[in-house]
Backbone as ProteinMPNN parsed JSONL, in Angstrom:
{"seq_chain_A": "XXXXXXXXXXXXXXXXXXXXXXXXXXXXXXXXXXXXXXXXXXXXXXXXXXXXXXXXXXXXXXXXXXXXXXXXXXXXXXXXXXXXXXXXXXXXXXXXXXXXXXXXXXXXXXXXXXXXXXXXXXXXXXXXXXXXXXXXXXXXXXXXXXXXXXXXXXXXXXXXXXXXXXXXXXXXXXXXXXXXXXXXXXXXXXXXXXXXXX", "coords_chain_A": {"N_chain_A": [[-11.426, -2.692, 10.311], [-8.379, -4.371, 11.482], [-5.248, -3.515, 12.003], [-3.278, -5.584, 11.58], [-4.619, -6.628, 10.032], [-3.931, -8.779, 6.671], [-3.926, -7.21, 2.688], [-5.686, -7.448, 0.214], [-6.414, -8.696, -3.047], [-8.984, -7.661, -5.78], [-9.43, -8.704, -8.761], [-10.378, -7.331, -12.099], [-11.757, -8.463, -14.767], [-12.34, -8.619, -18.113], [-14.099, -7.621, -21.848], [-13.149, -4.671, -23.304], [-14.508, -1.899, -22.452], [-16.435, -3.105, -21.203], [-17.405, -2.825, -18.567], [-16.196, -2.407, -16.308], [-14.223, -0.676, -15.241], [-16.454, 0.663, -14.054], [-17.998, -0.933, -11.843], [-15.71, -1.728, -10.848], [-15.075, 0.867, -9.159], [-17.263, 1.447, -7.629], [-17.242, -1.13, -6.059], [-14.682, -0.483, -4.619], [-16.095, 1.718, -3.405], [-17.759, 1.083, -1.59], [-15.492, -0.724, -0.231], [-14.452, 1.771, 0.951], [-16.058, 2.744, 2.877], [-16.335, 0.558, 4.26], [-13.888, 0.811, 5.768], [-11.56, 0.426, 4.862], [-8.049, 0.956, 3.443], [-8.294, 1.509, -0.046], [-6.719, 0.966, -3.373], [-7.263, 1.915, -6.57], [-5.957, 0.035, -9.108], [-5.27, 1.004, -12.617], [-4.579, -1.631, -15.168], [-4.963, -0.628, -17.834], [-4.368, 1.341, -18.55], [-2.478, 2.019, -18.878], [-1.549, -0.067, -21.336], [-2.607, -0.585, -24.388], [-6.028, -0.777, -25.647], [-5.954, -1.97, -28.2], [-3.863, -2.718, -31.44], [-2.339, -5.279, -30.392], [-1.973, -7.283, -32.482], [0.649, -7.107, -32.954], [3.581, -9.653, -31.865], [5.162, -8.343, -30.311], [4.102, -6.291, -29.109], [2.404, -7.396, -27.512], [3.78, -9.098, -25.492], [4.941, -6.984, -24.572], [2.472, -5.682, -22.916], [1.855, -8.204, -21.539], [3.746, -8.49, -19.735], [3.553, -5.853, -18.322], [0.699, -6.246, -17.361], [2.147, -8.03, -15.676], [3.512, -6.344, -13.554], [1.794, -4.937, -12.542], [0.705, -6.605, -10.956], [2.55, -7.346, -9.264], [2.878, -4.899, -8.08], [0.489, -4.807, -6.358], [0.501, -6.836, -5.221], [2.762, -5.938, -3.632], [1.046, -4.079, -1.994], [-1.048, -4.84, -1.046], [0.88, -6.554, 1.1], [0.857, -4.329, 2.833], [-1.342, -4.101, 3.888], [-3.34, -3.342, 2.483], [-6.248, -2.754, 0.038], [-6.604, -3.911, -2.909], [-8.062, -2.932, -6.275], [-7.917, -4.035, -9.211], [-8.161, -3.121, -12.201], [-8.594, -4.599, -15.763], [-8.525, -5.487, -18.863], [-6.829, -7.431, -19.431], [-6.182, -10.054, -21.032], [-5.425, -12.401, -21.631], [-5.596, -15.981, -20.196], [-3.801, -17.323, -19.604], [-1.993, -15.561, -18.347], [-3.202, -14.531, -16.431], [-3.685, -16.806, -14.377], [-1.22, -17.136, -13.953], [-0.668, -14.824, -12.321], [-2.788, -15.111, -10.154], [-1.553, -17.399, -8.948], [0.866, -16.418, -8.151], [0.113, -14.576, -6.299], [-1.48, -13.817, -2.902], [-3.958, -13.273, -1.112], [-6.513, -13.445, -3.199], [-8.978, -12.777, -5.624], [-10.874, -13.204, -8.403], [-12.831, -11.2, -10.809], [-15.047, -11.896, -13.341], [-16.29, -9.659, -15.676], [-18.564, -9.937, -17.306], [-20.328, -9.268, -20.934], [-21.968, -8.327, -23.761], [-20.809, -8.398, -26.441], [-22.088, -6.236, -28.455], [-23.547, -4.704, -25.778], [-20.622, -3.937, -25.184], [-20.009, -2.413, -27.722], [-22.007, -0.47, -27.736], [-21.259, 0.996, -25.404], [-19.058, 2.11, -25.726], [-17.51, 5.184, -25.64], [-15.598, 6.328, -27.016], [-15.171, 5.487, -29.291], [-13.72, 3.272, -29.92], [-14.509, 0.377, -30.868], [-15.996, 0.683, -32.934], [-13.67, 1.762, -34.65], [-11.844, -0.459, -34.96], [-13.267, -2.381, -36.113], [-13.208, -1.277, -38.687], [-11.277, -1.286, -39.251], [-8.875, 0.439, -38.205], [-7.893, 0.575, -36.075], [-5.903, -1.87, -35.069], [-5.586, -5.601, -34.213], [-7.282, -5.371, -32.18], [-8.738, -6.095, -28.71], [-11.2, -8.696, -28.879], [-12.639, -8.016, -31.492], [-10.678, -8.244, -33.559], [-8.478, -9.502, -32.034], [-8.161, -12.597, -29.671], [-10.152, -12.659, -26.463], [-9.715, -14.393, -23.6], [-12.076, -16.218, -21.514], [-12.146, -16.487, -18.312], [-12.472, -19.498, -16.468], [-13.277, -20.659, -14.243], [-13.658, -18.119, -12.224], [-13.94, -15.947, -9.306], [-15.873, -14.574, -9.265], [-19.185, -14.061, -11.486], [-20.027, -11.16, -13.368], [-22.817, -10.086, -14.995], [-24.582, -8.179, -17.503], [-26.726, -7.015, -15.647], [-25.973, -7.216, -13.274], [-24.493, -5.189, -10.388], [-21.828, -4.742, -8.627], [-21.924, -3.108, -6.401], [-24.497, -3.94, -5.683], [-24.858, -6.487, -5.384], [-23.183, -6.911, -2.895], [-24.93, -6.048, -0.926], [-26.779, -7.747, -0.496], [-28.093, -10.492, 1.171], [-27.232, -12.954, 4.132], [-24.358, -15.011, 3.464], [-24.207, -17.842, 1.676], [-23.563, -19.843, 3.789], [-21.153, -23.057, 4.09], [-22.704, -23.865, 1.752], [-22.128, -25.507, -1.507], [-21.443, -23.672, -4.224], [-19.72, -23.36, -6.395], [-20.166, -23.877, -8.986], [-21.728, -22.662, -9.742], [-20.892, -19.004, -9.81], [-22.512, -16.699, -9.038], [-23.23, -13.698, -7.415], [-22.765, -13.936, -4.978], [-22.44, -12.524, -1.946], [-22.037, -11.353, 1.097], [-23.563, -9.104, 3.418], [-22.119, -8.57, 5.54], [-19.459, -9.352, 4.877], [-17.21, -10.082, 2.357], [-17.86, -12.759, 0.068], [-17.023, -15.552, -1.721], [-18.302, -18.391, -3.582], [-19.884, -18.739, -1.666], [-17.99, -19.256, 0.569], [-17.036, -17.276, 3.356], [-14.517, -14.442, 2.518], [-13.596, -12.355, 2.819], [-13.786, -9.861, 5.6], [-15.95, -7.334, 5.671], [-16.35, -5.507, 7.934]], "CA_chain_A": [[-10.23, -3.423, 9.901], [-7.13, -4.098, 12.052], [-3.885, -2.624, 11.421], [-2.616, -6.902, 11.574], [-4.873, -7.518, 8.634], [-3.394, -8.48, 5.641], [-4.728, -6.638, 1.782], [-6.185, -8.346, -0.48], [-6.969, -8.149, -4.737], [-9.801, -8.211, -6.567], [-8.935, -8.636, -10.091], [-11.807, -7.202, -12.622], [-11.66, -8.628, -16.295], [-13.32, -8.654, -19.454], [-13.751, -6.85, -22.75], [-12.828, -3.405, -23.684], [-15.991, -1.557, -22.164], [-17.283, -4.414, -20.567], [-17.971, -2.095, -17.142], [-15.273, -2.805, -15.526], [-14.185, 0.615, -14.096], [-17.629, 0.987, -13.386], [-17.79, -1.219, -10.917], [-14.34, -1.646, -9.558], [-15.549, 1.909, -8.349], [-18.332, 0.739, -6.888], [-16.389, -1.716, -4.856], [-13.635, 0.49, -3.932], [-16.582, 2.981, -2.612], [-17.935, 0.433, -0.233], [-14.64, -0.653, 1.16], [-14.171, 2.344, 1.838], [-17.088, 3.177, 3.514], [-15.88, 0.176, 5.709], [-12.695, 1.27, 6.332], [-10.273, -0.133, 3.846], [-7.486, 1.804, 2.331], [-8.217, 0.798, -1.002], [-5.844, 1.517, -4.363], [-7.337, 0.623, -8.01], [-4.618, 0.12, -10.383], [-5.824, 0.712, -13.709], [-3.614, -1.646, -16.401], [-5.641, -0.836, -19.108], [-4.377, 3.019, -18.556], [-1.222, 1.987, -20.142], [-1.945, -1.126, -22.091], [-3.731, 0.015, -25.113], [-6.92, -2.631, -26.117], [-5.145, -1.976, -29.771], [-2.763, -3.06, -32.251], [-2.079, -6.41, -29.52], [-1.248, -8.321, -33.146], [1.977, -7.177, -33.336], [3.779, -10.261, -30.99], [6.383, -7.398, -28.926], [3.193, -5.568, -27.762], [1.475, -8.852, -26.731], [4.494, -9.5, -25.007], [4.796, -6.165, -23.127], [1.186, -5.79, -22.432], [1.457, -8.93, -20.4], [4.706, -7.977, -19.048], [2.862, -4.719, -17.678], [0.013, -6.647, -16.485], [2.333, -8.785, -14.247], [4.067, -5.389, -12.96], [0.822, -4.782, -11.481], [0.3, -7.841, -9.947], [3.382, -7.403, -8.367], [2.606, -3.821, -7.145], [-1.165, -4.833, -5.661], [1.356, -7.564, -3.943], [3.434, -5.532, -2.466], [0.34, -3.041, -1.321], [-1.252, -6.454, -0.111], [1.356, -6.566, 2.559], [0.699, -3.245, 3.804], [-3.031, -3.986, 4.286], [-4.374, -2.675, 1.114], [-7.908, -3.189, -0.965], [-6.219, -3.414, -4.552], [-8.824, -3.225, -7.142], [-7.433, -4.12, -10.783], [-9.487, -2.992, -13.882], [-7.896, -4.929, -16.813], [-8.439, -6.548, -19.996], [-6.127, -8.82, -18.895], [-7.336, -11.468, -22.577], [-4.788, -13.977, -21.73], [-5.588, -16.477, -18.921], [-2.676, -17.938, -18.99], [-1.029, -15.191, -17.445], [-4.489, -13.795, -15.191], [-3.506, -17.836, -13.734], [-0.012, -16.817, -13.7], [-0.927, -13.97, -11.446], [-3.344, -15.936, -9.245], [-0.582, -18.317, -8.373], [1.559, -15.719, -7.101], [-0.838, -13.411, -5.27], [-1.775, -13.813, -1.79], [-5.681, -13.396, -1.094], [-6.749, -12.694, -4.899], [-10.271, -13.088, -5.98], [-11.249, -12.756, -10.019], [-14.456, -10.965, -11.405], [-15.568, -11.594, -14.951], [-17.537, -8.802, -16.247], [-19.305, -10.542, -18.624], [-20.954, -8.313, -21.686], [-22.113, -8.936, -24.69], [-20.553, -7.184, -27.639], [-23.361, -5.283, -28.298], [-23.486, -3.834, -24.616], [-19.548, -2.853, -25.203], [-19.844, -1.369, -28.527], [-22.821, 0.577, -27.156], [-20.749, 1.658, -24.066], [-17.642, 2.712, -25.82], [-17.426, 6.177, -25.999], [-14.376, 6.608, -27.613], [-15.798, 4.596, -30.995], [-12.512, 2.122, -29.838], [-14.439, -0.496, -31.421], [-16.196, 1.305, -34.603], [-12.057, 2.241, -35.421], [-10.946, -1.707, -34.74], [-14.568, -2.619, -37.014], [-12.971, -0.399, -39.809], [-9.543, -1.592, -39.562], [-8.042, 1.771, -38.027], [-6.94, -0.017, -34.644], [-5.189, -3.355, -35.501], [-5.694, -6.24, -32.672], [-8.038, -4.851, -30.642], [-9.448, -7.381, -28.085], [-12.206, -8.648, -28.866], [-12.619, -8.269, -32.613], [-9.568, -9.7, -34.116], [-7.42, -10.194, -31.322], [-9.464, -13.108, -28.492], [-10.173, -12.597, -25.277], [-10.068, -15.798, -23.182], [-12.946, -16.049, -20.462], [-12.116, -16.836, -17.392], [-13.278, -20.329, -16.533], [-13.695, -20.43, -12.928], [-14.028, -17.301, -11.389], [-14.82, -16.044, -8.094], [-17.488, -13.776, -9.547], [-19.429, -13.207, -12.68], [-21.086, -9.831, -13.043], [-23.476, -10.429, -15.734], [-25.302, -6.801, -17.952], [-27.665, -6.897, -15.146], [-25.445, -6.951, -12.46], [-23.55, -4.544, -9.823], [-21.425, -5.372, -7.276], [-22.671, -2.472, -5.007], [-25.876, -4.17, -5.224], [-24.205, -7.809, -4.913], [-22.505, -6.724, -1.678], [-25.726, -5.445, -0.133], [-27.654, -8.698, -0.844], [-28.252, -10.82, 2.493], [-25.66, -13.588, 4.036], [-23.393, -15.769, 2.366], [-24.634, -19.264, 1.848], [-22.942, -20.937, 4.6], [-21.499, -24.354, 3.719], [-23.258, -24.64, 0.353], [-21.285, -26.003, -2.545], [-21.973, -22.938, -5.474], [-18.735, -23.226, -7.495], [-20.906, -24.168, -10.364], [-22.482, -20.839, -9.848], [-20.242, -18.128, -9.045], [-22.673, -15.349, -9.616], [-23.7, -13.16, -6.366], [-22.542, -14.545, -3.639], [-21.363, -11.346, -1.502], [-22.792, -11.11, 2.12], [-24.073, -8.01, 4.144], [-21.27, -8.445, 6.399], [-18.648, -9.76, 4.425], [-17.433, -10.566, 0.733], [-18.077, -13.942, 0.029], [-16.87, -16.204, -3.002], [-18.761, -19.917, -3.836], [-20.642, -19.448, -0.434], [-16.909, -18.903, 1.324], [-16.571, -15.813, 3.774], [-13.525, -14.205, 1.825], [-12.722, -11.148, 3.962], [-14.661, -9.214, 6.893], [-16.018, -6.232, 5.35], [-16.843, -5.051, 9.153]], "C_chain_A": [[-9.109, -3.174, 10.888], [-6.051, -3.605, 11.255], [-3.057, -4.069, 10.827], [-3.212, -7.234, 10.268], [-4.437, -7.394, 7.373], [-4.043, -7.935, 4.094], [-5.119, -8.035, 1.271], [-6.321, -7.838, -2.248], [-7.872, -8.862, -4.975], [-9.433, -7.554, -8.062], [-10.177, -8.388, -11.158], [-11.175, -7.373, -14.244], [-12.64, -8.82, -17.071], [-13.215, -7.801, -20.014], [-13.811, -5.813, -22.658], [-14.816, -2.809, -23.535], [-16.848, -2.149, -21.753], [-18.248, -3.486, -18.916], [-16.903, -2.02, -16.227], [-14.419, -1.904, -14.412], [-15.359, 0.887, -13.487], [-17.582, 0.037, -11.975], [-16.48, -1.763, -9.917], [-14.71, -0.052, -8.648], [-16.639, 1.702, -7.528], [-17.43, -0.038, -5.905], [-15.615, -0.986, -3.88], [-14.763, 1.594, -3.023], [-17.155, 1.93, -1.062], [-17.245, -0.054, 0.286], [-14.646, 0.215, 1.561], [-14.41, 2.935, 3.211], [-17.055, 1.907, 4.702], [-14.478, 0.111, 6.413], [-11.712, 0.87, 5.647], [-9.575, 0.882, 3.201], [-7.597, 0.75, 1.235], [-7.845, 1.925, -2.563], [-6.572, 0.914, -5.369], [-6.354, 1.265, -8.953], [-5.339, -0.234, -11.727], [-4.825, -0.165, -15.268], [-3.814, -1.293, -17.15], [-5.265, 0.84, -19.186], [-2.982, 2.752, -19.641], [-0.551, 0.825, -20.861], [-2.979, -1.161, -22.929], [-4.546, -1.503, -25.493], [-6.269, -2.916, -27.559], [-4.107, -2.15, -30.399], [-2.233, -4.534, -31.242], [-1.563, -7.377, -30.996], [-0.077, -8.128, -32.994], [2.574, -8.834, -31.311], [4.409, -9.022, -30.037], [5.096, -6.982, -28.543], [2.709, -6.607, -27.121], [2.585, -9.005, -25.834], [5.026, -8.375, -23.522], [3.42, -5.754, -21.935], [1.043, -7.268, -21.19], [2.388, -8.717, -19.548], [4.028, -6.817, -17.809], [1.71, -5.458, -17.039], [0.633, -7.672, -14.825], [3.553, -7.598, -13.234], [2.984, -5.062, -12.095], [0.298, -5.033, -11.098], [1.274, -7.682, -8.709], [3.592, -5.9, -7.597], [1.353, -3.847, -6.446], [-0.005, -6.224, -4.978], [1.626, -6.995, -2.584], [2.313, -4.273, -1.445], [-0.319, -4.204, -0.443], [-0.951, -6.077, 1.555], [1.49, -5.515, 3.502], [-0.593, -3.042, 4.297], [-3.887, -3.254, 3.609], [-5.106, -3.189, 0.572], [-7.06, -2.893, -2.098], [-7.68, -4.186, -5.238], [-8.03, -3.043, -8.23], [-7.876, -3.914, -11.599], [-8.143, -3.354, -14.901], [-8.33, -5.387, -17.421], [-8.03, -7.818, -19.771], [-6.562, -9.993, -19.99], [-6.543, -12.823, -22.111], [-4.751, -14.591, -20.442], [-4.718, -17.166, -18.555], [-1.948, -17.427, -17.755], [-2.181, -14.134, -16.18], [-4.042, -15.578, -14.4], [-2.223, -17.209, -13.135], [0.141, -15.384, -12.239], [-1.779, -14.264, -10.147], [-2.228, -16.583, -8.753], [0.241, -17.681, -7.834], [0.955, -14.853, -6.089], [-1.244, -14.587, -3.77], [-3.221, -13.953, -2.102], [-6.094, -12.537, -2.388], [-8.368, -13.479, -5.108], [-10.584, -12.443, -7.759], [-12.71, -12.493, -10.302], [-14.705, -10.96, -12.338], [-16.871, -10.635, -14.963], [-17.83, -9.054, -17.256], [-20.471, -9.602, -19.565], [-20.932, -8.816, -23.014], [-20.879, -8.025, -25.78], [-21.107, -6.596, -28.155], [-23.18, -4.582, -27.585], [-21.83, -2.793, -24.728], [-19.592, -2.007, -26.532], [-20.712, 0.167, -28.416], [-22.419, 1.507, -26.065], [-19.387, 2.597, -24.274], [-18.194, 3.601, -26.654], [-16.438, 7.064, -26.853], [-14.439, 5.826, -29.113], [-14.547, 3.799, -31.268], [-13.192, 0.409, -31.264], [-15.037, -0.378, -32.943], [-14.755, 1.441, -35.572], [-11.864, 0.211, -35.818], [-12.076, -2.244, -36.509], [-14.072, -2.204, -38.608], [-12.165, -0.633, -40.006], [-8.182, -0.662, -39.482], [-7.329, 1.0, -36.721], [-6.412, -1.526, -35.134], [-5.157, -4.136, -33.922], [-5.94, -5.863, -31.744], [-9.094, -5.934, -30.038], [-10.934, -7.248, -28.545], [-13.149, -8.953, -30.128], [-11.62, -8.899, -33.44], [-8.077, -9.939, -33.869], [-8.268, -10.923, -30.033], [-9.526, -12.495, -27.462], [-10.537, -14.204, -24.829], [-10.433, -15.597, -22.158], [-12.366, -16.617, -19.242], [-13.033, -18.333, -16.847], [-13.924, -21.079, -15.256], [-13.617, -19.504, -12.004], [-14.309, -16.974, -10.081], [-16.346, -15.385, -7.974], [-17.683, -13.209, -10.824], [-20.325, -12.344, -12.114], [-21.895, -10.02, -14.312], [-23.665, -8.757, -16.788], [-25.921, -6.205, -17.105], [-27.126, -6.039, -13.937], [-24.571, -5.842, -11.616], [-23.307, -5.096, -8.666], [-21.828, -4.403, -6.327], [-23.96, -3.03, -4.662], [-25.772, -5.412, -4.471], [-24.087, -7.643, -3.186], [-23.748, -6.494, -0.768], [-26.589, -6.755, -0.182], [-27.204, -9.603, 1.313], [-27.228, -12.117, 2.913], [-25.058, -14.32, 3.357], [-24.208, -17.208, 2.273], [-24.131, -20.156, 2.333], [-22.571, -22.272, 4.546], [-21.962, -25.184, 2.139], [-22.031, -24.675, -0.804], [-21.377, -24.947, -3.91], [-20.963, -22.952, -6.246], [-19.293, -23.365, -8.462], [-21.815, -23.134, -10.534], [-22.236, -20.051, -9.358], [-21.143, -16.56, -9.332], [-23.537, -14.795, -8.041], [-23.993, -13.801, -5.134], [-21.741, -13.541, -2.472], [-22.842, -11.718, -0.134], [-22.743, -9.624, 2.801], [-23.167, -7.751, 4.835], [-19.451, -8.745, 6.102], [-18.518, -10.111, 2.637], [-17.093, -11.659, 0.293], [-17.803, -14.436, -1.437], [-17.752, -17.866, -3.25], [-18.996, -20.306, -2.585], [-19.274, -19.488, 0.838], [-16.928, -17.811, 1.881], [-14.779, -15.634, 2.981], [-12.773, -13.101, 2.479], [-13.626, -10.224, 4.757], [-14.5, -7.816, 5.906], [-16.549, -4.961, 6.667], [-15.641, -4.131, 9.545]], "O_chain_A": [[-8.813, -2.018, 11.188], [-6.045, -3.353, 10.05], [-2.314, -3.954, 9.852], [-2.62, -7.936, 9.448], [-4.427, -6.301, 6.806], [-5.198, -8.353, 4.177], [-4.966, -9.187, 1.677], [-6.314, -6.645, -2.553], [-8.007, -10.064, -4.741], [-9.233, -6.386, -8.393], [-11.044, -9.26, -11.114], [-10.356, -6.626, -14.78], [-13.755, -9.179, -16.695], [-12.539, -6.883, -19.55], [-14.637, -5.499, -21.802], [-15.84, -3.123, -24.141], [-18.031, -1.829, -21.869], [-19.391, -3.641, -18.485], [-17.082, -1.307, -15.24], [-14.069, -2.184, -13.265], [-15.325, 1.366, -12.354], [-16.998, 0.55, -11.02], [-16.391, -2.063, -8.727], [-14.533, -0.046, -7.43], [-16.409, 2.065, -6.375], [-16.928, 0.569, -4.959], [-15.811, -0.883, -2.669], [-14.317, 2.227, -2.065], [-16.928, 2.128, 0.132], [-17.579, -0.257, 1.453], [-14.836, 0.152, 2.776], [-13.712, 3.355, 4.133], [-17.564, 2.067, 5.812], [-14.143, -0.54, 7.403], [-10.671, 1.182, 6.225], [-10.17, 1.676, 2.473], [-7.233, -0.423, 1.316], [-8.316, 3.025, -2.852], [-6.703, -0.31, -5.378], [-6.079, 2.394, -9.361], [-5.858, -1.318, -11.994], [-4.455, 0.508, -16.23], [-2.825, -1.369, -17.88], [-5.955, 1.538, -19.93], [-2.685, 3.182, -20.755], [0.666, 0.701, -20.998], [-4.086, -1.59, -22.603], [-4.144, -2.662, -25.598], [-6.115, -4.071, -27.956], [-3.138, -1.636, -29.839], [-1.211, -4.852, -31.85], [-0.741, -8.251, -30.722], [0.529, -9.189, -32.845], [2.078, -8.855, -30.184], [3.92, -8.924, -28.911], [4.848, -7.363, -27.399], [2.663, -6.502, -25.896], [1.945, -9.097, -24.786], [5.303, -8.578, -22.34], [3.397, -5.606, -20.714], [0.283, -7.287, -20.222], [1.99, -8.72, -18.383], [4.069, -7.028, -16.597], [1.75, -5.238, -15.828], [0.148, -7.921, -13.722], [4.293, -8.048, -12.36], [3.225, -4.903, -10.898], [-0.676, -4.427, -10.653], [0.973, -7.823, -7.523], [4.369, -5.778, -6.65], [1.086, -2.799, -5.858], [-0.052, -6.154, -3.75], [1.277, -7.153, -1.414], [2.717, -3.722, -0.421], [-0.052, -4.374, 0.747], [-1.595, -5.696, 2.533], [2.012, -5.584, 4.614], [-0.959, -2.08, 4.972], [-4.905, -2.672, 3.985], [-4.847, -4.383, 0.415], [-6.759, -1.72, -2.319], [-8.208, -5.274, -5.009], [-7.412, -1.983, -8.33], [-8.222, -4.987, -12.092], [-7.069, -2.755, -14.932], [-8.998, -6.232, -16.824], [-8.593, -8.909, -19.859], [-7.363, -10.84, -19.594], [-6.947, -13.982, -22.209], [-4.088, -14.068, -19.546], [-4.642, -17.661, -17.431], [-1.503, -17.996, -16.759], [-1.837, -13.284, -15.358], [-4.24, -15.285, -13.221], [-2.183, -16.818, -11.968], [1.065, -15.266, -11.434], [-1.471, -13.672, -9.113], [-1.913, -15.995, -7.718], [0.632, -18.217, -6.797], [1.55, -14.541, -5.058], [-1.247, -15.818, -3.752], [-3.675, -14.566, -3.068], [-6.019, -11.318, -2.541], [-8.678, -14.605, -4.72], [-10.45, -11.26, -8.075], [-13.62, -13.299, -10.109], [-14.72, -9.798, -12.744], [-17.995, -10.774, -14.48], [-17.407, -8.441, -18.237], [-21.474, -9.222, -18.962], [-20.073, -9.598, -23.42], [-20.291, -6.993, -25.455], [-20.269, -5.938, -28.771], [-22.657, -3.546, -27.997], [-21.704, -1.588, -24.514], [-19.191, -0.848, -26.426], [-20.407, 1.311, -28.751], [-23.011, 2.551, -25.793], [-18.839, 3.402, -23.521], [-18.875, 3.47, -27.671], [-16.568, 8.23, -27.225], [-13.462, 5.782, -29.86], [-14.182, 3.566, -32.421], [-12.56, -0.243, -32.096], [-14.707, -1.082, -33.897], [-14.69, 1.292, -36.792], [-11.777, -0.191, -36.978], [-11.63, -2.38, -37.648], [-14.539, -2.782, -39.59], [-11.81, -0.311, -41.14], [-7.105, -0.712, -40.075], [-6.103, 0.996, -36.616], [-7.291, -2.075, -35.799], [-4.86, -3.618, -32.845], [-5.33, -5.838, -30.675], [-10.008, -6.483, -30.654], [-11.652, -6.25, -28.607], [-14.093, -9.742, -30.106], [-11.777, -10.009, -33.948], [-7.098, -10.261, -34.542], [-8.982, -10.193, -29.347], [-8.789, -11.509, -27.466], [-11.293, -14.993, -25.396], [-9.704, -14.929, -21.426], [-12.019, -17.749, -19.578], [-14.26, -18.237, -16.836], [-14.851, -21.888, -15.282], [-13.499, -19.912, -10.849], [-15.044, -17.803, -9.545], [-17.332, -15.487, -7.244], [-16.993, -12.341, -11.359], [-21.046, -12.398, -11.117], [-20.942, -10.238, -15.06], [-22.617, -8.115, -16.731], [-26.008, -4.985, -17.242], [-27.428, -4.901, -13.58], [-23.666, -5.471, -12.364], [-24.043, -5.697, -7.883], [-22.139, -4.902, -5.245], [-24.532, -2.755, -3.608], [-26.274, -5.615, -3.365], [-24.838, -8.21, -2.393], [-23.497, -6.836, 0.388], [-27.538, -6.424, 0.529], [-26.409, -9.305, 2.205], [-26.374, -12.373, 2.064], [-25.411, -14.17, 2.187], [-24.945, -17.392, 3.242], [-24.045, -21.247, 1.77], [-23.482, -23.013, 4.914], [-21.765, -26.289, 1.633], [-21.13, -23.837, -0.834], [-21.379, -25.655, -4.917], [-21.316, -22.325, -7.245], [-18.689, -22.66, -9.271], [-22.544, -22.919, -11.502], [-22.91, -19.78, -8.365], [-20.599, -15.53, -9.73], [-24.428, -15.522, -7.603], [-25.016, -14.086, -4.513], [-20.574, -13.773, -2.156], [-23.999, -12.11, -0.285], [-21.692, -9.01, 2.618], [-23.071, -6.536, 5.007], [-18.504, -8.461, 6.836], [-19.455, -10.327, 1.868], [-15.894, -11.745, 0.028], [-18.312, -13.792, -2.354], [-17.12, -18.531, -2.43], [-18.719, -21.406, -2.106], [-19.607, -19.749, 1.994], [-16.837, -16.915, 1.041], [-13.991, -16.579, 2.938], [-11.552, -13.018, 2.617], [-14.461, -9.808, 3.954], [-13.45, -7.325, 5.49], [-16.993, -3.841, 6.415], [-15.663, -3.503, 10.604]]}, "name": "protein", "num_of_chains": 1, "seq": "XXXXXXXXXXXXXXXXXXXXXXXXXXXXXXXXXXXXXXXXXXXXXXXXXXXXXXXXXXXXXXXXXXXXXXXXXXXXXXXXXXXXXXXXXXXXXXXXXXXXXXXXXXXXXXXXXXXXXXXXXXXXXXXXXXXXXXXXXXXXXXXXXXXXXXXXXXXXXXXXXXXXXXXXXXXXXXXXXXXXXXXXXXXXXXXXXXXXXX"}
């Protein structure tokens, strides 16, 4: 990486235990391993998945998510890898954050509810299930999917594996199938080179 090149975000959403730190770590280990300073900003550290009925938290919770849009901005312009792990449920304002960002790319970590109740270790969603957490995404506060993406990750899926897969599909049209499209040499969106991982 040059010193001239500018950062970039990849934004990782979906439900509460979906994987989502899991592989934003994953990512973050193979920029690094090609040279990227790379920062992940976790919103979900201080944006609880719970109680979201009340409207004021819904209201700061997105507030706080676009604080750290606008700090993976400003790391951006210093030539930073921001990785985002968020919930992020409302696409209004995951759009709202696209539209201001610079080079931004979105990953749905797509999971069943099954896979997250099985994954959460913290029995977040056994409490919500019981009626101890109030509006916790997912159960009876929504999450809204992302509807064009630059990348789903499926149950199956990792992006360390993604990334290692062979080149991009040069030219081809895949928007109608955004799922593992990462090249050997680069990280590729709908068959697009997206940024030199060299």
């Amino acid at each position: 990486m040059t010193q001239t090149m500018l950062g970039f975000t990849v934004w990782f959403t979906g439900l509460p235990c979906s994987g989502k730190s899991t592989q934003a770590q994953l990512l973050a280990a193979e920029l690094e391993l090609r040279g990227w300073g790379v920062e992940i900003l976790d919103a979900d550290a201080s944006c609880d998945a719970g109680d979201a009925a009340n409207q004021s938290h819904r209201q700061e919770s997105n507030d706080e998510i676009r604080r750290i849009a606008y700090v993976a901005r400003l790391l951006n312009k210093h030539g930073a890898a921001v990785i985002v792990d968020s919930v992020s449920a409302d696409s209004k304002v995951r759009n709202e954050v696209r539209d201001a960002a610079g080079k931004f790319a979105e990953v749905y970590v797509k999971a069943t509810l099954v896979t997250c109740f099985q994954r959460d270790k913290k029995g977040m969603y056994r409490k919500a299930m019981a009626g101890e957490i109030r509006g916790f995404t997912g159960i009876d506060e929504p999450y809204e999917p992302p509807l064009c993406p630059e990348l789903i990750l499926g149950d199956s899926n990792e992006i360390g594996a993604v990334l290692g897969n062979a080149a991009c599909r040069g030219g081809e049209d895949t928007h109608d199938d955004p799922e593992r499209h990462e090249g050997a040499k680069g990280l590729c969106f709908h068959g697009v080179p997206y940024v030199s991982l060299q």
